[in-house]
C-alpha positions as CSV (number, residue, x, y, z in Angstrom):
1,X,41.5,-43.0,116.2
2,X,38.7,-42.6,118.3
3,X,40.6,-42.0,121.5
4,X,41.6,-39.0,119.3
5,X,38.1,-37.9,118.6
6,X,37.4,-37.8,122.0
7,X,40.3,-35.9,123.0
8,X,39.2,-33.3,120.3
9,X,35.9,-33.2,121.6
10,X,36.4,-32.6,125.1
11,X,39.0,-29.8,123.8
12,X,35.9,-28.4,122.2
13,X,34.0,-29.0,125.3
14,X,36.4,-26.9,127.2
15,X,37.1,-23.8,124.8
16,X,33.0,-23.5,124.7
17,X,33.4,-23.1,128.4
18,X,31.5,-25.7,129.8
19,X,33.4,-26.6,132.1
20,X,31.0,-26.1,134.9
21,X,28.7,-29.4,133.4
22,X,26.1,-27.1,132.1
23,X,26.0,-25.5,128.9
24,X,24.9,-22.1,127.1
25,X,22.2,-23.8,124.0
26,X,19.8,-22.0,121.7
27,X,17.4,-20.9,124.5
28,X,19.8,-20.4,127.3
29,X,21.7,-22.5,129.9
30,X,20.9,-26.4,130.0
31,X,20.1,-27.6,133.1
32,X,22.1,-31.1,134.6
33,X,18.6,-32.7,134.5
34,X,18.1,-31.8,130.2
35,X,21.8,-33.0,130.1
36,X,21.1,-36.4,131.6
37,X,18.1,-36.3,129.5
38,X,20.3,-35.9,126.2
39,X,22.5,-38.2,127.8
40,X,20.0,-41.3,128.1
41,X,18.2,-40.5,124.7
42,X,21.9,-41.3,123.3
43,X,23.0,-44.2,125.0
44,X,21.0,-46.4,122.6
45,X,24.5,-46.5,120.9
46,X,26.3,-48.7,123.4
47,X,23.9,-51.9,122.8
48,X,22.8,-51.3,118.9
49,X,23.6,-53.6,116.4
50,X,24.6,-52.4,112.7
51,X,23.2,-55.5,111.3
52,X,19.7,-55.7,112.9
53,X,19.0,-52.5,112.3
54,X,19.9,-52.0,109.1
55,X,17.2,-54.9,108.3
56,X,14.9,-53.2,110.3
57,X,15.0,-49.6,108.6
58,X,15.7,-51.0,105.0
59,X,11.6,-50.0,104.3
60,X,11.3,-47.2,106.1
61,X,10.4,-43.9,105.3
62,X,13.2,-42.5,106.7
63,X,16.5,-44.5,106.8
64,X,19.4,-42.9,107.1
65,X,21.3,-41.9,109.8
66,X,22.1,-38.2,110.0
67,X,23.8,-35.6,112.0
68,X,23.8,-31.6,111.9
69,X,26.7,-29.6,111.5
70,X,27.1,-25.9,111.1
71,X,23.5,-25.9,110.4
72,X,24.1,-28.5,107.2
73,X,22.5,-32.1,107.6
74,X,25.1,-34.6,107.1
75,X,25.2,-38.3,106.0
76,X,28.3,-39.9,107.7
77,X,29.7,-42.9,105.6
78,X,28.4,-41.3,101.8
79,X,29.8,-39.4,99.3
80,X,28.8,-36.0,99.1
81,X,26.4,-36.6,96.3
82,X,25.5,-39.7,97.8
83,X,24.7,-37.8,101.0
84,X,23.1,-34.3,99.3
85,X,20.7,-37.0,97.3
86,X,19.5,-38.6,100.6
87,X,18.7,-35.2,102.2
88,X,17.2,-33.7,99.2
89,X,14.1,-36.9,99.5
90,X,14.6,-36.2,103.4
91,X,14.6,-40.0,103.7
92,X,16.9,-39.7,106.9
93,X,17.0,-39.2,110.5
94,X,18.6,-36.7,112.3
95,X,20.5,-38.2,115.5
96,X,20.0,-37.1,118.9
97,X,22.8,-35.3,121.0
98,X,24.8,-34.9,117.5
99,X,25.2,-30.5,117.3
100,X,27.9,-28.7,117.9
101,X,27.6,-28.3,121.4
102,X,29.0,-30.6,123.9
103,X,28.4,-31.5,127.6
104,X,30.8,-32.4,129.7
105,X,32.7,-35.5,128.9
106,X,30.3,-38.6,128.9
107,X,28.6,-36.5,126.0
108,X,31.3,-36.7,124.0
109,X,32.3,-40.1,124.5
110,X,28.6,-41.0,122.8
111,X,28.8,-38.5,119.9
112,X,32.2,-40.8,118.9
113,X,30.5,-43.9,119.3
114,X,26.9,-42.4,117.8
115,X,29.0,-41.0,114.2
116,X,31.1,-44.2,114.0
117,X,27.8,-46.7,114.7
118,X,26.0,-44.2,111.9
119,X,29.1,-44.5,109.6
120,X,28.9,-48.1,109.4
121,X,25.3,-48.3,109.5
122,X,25.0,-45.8,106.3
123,X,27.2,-47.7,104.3
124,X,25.8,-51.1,104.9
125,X,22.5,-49.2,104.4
126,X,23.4,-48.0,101.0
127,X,25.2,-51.0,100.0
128,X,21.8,-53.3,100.8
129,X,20.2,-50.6,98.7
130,X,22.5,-51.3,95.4
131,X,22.1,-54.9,95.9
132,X,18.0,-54.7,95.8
133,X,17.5,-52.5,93.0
């Protein structure tokens, strides 16, 4: 499945037309330097652990894992209400990397792993939640 996603995504990459490893954003063309910047602020993913971190953010202000989409915050993992709850208190985080614009290739390969890693993380989040109140 998410050998899939990352097909789809670098489909994406290519009908944006970045093909060139730069990219058109909010304020203009990215440089490769604010890519590889992007790029390091996201590979947290590829040594985090659900578990640990999950204990570690269960009192925090803000613990949920979120990612923006068309301009709408999303929750991945929770239900709709679930999810419109949590960003109605703003008790969440918005993930790095995790609009609609993608790189080049490495890019999307870590938005895959970052949404699945915040998937799982959400829902043992919430179900940590239910068991302590």
């Amino acid at each position: 499945m998410s050998k899939f996603l990352i097909v789809i995504s670098i489909l994406m990459f290519s009908l944006v037309g970045c093909g060139d490893g730069q990219s058109v954003s909010g304020e203009g063309k990215s440089t490769n330097s604010q890519t590889r910047e992007l790029i390091q602020q996201m590979e947290w993913v590829e040594n985090a652990n659900v578990e640990v971190l999950v204990k570690q953010k269960l009192k925090a202000p803000r613990r949920f894992l979120a990612v923006e989409a068309d301009g709408e915050i999303l929750i991945p993992g929770l239900p709709k209400d679930v999810c419109e709850l949590v960003v109605n208190n703003g008790d969440y985080e918005i993930l790095p990397g995790m609009s609609e614009i993608v790189y080049n290739s490495r890019h999307a390969e870590l938005r895959v792993k970052t949404r699945d890693f915040a998937t799982t993380y959400n829902k043992k989040l919430i179900d940590l939640i239910k068991l302590n109140t």
